[in-house]
PDB file with one MODEL, atoms N, CA, C and O in Angstrom:
MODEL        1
ATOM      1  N   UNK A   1      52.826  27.289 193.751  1.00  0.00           N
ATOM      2  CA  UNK A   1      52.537  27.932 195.024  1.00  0.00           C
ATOM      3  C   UNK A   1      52.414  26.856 196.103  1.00  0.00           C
ATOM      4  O   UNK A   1      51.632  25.927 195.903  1.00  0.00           O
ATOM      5  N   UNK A   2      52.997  26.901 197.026  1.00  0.00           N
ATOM      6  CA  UNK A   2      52.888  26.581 198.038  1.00  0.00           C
ATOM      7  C   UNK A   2      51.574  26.266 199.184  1.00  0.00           C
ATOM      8  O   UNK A   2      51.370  27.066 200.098  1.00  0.00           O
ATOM      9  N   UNK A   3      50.876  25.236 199.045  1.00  0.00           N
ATOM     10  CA  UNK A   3      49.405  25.488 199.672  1.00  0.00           C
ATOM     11  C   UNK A   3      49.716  24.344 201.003  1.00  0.00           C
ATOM     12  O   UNK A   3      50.360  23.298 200.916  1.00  0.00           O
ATOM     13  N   UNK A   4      49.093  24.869 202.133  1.00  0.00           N
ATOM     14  CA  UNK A   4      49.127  24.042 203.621  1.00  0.00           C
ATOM     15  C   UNK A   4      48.238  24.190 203.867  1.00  0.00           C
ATOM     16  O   UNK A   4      47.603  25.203 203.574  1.00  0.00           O
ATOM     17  N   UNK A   5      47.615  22.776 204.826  1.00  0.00           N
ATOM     18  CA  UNK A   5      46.415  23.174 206.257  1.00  0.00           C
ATOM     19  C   UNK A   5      45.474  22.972 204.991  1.00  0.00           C
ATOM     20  O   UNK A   5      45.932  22.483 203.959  1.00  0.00           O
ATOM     21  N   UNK A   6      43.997  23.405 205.114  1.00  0.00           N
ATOM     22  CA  UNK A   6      42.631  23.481 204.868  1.00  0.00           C
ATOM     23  C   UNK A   6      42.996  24.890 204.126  1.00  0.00           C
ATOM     24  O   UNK A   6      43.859  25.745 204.325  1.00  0.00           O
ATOM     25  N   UNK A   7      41.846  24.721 203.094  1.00  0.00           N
ATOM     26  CA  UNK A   7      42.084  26.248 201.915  1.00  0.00           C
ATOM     27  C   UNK A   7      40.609  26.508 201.487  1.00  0.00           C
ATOM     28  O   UNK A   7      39.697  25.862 202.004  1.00  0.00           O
ATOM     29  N   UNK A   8      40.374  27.481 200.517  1.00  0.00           N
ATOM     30  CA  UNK A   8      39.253  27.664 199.783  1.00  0.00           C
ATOM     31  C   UNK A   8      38.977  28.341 199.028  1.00  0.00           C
ATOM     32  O   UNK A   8      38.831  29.492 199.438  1.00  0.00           O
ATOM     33  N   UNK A   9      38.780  28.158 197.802  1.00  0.00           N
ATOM     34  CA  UNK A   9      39.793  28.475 196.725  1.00  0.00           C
ATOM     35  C   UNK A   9      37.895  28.231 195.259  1.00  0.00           C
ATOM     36  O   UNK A   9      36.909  27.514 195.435  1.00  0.00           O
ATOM     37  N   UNK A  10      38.227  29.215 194.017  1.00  0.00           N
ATOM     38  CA  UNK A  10      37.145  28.725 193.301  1.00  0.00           C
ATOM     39  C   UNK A  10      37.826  28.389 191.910  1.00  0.00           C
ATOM     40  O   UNK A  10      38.711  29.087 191.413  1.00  0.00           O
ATOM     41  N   UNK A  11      37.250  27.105 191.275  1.00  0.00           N
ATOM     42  CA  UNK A  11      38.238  26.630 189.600  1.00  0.00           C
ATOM     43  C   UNK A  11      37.072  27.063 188.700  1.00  0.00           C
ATOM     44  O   UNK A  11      35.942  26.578 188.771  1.00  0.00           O
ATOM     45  N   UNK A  12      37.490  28.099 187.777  1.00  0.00           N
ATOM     46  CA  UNK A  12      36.795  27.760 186.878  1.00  0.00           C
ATOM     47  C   UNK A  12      37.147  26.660 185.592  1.00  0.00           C
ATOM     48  O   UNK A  12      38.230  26.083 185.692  1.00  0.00           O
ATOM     49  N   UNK A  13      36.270  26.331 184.362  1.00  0.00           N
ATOM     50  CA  UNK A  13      36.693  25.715 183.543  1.00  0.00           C
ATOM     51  C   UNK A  13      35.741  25.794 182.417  1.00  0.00           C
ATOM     52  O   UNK A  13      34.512  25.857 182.454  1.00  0.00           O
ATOM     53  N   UNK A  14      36.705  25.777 181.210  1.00  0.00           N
ATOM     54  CA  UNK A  14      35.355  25.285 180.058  1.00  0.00           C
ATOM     55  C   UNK A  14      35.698  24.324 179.680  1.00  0.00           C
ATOM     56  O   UNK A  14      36.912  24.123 179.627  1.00  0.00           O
ATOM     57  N   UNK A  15      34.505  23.026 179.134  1.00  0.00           N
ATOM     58  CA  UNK A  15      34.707  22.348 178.269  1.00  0.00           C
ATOM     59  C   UNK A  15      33.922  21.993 177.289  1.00  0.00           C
ATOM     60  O   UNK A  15      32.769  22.371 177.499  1.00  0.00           O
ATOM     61  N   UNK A  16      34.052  21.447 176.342  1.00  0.00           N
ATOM     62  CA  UNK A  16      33.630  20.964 174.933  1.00  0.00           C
ATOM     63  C   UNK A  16      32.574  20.107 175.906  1.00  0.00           C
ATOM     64  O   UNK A  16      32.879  19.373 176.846  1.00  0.00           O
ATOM     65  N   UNK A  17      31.258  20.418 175.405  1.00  0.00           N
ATOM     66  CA  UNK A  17      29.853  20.033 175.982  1.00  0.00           C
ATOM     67  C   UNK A  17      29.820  18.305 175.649  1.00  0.00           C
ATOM     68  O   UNK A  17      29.903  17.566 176.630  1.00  0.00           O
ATOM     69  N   UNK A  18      29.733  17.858 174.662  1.00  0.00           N
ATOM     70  CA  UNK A  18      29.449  16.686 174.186  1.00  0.00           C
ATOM     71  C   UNK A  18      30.523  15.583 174.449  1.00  0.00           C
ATOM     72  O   UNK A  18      30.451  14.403 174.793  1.00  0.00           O
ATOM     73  N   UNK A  19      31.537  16.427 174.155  1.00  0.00           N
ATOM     74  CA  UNK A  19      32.684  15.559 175.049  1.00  0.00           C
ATOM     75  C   UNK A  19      32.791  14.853 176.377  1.00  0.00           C
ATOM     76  O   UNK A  19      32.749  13.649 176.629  1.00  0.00           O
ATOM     77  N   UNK A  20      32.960  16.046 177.273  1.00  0.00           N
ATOM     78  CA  UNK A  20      33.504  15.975 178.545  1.00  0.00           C
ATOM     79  C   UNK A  20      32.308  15.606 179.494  1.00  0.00           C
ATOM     80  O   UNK A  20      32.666  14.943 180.467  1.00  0.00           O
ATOM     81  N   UNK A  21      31.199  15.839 179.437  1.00  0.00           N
ATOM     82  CA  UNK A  21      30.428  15.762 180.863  1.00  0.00           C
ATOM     83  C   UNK A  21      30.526  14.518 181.795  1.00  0.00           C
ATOM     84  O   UNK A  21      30.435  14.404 183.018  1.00  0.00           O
ATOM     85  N   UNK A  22      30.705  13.786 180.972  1.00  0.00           N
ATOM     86  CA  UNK A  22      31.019  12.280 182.299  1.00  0.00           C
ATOM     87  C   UNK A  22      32.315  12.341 182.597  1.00  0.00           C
ATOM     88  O   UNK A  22      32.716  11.705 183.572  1.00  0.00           O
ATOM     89  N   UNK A  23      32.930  12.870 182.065  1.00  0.00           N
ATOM     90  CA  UNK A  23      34.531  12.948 182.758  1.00  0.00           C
ATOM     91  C   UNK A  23      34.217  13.910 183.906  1.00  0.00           C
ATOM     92  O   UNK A  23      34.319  13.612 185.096  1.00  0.00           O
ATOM     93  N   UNK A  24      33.849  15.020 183.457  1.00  0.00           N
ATOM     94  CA  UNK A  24      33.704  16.039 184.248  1.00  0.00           C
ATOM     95  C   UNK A  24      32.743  15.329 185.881  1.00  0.00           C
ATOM     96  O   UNK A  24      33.120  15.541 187.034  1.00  0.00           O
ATOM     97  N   UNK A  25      31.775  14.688 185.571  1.00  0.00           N
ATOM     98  CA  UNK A  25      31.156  14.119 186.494  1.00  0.00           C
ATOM     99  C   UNK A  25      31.706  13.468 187.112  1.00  0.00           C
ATOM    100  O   UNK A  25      31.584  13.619 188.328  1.00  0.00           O
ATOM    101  N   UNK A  26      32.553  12.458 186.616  1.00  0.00           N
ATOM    102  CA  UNK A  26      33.145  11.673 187.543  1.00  0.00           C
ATOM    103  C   UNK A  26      34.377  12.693 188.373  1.00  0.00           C
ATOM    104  O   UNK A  26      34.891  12.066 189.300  1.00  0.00           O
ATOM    105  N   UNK A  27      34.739  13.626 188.266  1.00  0.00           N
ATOM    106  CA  UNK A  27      35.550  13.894 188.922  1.00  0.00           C
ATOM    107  C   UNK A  27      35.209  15.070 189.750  1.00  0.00           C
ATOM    108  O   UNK A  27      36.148  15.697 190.239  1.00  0.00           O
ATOM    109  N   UNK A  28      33.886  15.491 189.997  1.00  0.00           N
ATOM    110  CA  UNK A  28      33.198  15.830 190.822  1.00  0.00           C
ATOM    111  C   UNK A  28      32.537  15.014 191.625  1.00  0.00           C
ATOM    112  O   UNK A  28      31.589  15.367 192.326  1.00  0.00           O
ATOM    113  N   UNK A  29      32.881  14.174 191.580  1.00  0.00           N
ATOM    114  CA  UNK A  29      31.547  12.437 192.379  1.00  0.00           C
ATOM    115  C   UNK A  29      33.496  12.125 193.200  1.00  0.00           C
ATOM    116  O   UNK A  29      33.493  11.280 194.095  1.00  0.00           O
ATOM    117  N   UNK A  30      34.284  12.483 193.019  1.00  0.00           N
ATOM    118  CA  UNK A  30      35.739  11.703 193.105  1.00  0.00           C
ATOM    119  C   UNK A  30      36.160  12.807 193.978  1.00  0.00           C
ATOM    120  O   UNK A  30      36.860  12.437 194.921  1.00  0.00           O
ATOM    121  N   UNK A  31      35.903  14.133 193.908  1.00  0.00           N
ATOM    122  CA  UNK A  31      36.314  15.230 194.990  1.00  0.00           C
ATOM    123  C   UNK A  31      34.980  15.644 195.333  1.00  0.00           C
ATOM    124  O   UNK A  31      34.765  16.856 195.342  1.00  0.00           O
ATOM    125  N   UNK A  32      33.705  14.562 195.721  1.00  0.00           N
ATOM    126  CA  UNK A  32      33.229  15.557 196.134  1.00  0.00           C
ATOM    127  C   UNK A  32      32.521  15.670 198.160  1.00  0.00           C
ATOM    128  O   UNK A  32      31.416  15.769 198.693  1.00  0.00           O
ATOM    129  N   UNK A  33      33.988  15.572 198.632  1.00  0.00           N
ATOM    130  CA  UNK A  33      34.174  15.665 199.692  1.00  0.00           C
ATOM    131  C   UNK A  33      34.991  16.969 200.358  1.00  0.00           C
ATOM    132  O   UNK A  33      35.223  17.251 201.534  1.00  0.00           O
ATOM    133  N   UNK A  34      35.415  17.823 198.762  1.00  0.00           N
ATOM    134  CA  UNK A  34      35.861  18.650 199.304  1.00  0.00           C
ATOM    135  C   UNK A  34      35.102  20.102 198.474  1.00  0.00           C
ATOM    136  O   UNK A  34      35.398  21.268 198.735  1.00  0.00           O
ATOM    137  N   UNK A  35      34.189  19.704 197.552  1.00  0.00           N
ATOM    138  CA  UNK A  35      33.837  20.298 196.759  1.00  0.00           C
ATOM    139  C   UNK A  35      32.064  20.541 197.454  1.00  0.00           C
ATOM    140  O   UNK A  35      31.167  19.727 197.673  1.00  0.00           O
ATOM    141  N   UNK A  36      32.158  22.239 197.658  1.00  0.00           N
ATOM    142  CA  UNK A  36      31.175  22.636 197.923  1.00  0.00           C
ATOM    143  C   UNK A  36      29.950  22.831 197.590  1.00  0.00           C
ATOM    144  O   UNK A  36      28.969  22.787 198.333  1.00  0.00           O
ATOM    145  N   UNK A  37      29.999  23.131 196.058  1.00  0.00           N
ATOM    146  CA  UNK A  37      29.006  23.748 195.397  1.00  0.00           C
ATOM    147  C   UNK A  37      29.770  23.743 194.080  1.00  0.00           C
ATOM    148  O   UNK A  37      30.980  23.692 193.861  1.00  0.00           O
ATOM    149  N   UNK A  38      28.599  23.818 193.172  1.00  0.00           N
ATOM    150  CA  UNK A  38      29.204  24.109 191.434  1.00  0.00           C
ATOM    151  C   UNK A  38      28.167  25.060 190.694  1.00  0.00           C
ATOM    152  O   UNK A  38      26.984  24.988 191.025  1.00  0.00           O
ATOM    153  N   UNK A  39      28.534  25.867 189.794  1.00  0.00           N
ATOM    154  CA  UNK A  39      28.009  26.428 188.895  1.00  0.00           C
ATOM    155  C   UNK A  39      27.886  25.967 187.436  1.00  0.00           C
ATOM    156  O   UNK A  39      28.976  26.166 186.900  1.00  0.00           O
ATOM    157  N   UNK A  40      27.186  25.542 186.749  1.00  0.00           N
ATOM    158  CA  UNK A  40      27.275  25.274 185.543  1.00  0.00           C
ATOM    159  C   UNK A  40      26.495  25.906 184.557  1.00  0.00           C
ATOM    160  O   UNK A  40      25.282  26.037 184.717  1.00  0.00           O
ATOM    161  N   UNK A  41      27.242  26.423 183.269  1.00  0.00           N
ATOM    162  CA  UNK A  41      26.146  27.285 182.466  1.00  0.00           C
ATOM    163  C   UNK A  41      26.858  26.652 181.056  1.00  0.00           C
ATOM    164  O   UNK A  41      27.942  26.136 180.783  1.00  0.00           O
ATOM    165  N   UNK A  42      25.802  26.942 180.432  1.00  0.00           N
ATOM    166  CA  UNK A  42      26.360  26.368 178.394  1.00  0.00           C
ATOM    167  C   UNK A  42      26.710  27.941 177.939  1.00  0.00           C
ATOM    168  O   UNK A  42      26.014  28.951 178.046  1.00  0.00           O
ATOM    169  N   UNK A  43      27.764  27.803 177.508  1.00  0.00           N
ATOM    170  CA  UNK A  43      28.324  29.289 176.614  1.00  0.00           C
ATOM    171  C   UNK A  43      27.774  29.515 175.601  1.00  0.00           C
ATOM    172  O   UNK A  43      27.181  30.579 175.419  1.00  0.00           O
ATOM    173  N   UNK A  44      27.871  28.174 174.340  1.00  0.00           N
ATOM    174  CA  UNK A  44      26.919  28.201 173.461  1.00  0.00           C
ATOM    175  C   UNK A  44      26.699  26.585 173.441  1.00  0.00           C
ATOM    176  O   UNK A  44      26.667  25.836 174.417  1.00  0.00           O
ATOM    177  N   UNK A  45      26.555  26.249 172.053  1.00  0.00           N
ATOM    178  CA  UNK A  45      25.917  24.958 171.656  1.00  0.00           C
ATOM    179  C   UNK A  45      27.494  24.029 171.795  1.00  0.00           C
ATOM    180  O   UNK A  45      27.795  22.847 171.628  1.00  0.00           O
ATOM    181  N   UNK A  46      27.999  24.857 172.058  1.00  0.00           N
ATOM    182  CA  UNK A  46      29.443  23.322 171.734  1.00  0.00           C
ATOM    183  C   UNK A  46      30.101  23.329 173.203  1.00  0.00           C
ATOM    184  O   UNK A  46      30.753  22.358 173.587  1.00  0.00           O
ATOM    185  N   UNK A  47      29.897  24.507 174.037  1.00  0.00           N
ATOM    186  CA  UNK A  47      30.715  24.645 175.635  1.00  0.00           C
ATOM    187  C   UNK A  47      30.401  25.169 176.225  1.00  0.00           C
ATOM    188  O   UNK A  47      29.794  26.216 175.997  1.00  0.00           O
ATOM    189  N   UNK A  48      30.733  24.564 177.597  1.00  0.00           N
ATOM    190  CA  UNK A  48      30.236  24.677 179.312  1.00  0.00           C
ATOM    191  C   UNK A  48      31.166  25.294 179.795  1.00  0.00           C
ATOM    192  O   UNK A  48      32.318  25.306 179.363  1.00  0.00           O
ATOM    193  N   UNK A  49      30.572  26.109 181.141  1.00  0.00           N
ATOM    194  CA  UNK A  49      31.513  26.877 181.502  1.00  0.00           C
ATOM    195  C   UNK A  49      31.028  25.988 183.372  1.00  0.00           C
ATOM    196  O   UNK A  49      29.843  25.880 183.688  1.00  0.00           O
ATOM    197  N   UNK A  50      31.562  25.754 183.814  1.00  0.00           N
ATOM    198  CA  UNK A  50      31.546  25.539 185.919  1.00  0.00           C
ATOM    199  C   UNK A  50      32.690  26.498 186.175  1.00  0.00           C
ATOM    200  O   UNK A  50      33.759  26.898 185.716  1.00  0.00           O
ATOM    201  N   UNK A  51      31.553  26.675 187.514  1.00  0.00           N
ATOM    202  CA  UNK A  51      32.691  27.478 188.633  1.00  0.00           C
ATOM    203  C   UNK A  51      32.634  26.481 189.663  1.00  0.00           C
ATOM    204  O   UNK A  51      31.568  26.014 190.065  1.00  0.00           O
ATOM    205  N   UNK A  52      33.520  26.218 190.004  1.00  0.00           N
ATOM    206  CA  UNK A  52      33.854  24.917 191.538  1.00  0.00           C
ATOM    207  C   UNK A  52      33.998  25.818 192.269  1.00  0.00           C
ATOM    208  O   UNK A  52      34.492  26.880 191.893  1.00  0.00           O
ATOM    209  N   UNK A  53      33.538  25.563 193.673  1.00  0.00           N
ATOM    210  CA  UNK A  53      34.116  26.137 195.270  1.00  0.00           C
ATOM    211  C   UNK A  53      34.267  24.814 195.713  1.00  0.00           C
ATOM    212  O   UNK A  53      33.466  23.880 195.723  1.00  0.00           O
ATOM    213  N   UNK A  54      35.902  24.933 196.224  1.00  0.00           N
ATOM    214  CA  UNK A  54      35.914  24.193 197.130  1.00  0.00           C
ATOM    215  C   UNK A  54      36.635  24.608 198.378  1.00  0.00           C
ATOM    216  O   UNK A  54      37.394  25.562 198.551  1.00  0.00           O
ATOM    217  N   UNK A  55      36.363  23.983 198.936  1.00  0.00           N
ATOM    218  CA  UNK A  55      37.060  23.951 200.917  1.00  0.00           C
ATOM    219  C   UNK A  55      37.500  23.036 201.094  1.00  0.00           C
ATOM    220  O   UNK A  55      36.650  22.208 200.766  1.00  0.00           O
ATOM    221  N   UNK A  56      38.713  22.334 201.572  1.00  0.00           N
ATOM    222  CA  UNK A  56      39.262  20.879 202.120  1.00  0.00           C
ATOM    223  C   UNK A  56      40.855  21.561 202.765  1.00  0.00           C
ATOM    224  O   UNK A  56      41.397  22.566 203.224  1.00  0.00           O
ATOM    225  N   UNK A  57      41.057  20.073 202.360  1.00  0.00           N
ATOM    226  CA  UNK A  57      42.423  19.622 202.499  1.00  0.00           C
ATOM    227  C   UNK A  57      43.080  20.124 201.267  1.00  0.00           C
ATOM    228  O   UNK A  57      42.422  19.975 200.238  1.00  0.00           O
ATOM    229  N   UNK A  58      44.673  20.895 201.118  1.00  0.00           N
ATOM    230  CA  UNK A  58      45.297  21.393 200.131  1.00  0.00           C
ATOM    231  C   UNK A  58      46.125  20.260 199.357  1.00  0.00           C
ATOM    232  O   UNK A  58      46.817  20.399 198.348  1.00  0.00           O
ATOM    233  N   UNK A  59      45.908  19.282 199.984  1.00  0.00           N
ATOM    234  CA  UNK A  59      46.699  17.887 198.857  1.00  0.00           C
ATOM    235  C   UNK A  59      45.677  17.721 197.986  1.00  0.00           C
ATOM    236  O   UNK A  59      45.812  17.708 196.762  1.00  0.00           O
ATOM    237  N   UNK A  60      44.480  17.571 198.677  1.00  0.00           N
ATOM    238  CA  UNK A  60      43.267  16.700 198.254  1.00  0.00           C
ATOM    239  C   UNK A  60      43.031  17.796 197.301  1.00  0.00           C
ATOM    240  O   UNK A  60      42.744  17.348 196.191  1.00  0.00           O
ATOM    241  N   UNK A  61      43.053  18.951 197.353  1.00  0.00           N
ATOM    242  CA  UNK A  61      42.995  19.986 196.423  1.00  0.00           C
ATOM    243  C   UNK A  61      43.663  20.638 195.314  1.00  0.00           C
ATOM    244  O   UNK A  61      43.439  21.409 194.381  1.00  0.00           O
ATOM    245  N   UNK A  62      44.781  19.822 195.970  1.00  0.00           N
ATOM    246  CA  UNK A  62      45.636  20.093 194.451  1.00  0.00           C
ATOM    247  C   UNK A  62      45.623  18.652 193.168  1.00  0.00           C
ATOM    248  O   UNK A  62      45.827  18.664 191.954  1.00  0.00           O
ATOM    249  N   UNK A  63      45.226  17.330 194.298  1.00  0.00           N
ATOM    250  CA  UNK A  63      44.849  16.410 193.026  1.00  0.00           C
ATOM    251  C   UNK A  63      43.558  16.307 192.294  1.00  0.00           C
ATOM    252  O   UNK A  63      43.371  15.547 191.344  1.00  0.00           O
ATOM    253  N   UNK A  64      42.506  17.283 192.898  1.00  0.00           N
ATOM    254  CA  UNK A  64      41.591  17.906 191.997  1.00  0.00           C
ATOM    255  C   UNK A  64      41.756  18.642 190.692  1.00  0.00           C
ATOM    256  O   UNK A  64      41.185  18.524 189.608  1.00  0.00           O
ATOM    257  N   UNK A  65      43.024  19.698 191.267  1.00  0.00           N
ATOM    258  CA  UNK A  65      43.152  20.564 190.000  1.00  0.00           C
ATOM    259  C   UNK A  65      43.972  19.716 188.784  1.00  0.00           C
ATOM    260  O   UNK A  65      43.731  19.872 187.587  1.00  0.00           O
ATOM    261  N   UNK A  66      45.107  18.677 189.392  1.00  0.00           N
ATOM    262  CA  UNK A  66      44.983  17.790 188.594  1.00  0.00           C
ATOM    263  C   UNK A  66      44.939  16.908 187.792  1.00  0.00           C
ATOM    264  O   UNK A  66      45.720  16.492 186.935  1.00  0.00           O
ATOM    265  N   UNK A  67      43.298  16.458 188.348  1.00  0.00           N
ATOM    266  CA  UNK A  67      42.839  15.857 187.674  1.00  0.00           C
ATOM    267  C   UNK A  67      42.161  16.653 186.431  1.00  0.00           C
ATOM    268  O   UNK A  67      42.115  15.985 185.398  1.00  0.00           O
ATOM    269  N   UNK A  68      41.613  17.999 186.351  1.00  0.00           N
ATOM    270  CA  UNK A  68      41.170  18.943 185.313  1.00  0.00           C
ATOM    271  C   UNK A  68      42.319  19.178 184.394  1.00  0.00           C
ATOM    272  O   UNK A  68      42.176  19.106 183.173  1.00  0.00           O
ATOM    273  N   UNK A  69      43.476  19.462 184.972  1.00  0.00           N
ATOM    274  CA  UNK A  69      44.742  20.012 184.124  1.00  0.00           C
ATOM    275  C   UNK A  69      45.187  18.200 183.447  1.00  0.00           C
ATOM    276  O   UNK A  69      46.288  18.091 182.908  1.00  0.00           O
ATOM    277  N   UNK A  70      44.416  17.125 183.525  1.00  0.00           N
ATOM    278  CA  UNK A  70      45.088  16.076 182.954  1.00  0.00           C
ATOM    279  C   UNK A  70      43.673  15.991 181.895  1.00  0.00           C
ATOM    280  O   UNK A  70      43.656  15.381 180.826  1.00  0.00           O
ATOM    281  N   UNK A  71      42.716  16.630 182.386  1.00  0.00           N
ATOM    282  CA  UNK A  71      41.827  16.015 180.975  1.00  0.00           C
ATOM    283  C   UNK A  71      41.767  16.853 179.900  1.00  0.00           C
ATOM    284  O   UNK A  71      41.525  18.043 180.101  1.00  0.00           O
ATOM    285  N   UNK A  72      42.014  16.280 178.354  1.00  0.00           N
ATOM    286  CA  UNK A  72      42.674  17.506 177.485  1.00  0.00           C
ATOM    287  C   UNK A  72      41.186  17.704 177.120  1.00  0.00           C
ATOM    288  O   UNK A  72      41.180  18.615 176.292  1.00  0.00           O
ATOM    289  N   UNK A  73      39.981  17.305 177.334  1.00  0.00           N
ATOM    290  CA  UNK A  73      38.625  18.209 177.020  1.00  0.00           C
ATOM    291  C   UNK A  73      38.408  19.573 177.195  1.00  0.00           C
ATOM    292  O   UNK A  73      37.747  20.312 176.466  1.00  0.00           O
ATOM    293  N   UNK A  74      39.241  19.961 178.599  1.00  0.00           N
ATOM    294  CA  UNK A  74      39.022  21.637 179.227  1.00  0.00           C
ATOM    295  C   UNK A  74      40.067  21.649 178.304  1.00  0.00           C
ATOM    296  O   UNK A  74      41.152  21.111 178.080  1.00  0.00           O
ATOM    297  N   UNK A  75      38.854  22.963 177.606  1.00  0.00           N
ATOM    298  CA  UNK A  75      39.974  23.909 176.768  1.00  0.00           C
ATOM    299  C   UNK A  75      40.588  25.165 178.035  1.00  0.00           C
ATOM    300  O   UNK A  75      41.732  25.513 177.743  1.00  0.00           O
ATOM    301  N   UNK A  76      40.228  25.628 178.888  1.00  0.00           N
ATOM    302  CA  UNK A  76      40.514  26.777 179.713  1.00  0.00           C
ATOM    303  C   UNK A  76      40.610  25.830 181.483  1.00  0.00           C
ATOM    304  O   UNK A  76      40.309  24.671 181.766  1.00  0.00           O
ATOM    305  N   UNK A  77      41.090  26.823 182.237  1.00  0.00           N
ATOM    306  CA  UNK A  77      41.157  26.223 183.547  1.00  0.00           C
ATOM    307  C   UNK A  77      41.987  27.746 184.281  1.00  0.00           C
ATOM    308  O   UNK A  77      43.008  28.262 183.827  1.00  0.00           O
ATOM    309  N   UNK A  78      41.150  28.252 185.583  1.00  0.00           N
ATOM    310  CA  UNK A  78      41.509  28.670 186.397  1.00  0.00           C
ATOM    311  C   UNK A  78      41.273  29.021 187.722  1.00  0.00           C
ATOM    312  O   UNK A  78      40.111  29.096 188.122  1.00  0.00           O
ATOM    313  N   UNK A  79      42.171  29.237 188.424  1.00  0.00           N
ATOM    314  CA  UNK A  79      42.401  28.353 189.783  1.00  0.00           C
ATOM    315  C   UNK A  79      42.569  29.976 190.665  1.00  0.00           C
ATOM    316  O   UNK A  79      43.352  30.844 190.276  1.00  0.00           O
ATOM    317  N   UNK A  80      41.759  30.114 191.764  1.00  0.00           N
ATOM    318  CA  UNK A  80      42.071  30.890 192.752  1.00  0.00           C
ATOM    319  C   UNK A  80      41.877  30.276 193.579  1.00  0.00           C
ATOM    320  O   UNK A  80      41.089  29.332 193.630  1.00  0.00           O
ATOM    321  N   UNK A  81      43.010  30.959 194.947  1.00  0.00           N
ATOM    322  CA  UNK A  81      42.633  30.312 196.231  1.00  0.00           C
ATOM    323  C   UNK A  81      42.781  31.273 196.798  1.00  0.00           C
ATOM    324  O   UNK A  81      43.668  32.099 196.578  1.00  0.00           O
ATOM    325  N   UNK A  82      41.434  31.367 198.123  1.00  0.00           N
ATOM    326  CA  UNK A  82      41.191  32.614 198.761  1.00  0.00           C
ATOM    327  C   UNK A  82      42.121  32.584 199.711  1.00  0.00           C
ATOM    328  O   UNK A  82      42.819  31.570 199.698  1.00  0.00           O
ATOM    329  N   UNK A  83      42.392  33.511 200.673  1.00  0.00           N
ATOM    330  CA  UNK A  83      43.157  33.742 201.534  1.00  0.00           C
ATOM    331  C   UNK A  83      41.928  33.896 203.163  1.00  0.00           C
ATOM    332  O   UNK A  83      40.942  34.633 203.192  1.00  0.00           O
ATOM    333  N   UNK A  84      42.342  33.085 204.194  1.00  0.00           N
ATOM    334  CA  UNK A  84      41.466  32.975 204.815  1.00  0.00           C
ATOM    335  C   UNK A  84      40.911  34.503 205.810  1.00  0.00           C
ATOM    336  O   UNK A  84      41.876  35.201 206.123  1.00  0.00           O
ATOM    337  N   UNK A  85      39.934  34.887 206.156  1.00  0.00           N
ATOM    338  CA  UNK A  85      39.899  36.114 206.924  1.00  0.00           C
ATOM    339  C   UNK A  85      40.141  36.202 207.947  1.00  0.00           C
ATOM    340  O   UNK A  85      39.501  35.589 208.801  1.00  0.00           O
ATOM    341  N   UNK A  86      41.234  37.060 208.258  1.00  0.00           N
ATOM    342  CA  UNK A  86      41.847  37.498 209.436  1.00  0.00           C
ATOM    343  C   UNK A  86      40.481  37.287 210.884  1.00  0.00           C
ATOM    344  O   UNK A  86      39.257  37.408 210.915  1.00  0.00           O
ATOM    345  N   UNK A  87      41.421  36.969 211.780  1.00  0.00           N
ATOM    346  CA  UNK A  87      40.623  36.834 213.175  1.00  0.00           C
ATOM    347  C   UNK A  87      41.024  38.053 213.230  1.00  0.00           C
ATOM    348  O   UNK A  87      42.077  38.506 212.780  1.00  0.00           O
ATOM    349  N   UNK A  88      39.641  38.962 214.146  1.00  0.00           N
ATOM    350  CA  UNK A  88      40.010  40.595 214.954  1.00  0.00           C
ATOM    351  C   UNK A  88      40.043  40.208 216.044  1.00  0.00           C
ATOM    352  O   UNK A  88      39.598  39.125 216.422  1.00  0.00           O
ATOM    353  N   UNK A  89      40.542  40.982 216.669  1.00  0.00           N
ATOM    354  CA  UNK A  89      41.063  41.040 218.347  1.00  0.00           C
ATOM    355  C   UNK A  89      40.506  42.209 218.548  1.00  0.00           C
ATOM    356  O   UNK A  89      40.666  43.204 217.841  1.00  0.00           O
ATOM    357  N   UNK A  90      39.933  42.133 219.379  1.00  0.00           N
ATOM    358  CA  UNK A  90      39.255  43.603 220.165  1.00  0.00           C
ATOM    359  C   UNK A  90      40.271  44.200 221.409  1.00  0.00           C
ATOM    360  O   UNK A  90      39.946  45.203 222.044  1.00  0.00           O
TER     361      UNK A  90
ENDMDL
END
């Protein structure tokens, strides 16, 4: 898909708990100029689930995603990007 301009968009992901978290960290410390907020919860004893929001730049946002789609720890990964809300005209 085609992404331009400023976006905002939410990733989810799981990964293998014991594995990944400093990867995962560092690459939230590495986007996190465009990265709003995170959710993080344990599924069970072996995996994490985050929800990312982010807002930026759509380059800077697509070498976020990736950087997730290059680490083979996330077993899952998915990617929405919102569509911005219409200006009304009165």
């Amino acid at each position: 898909e085609e992404l331009e301009d400023e976006i905002t968009a939410s990733i989810a992901i799981i990964y293998e708990r014991k594995i990944s978290h400093g990867s995962i960290s560092e690459i939230h410390h590495d986007f996190g100029d465009i990265i709003s907020t995170f959710l993080h919860a344990h599924i069970d004893e072996n995996y994490c689930l985050e929800v990312i929001i982010v807002k930026g730049d759509a380059g800077t946002f697509r070498k976020l995603v990736d950087a997730f789609h290059t680490n083979e720890n996330i077993t899952q990964l998915k990617v929405s990007v919102l569509e911005p809300p219409k200006k009304q005209t009165k």
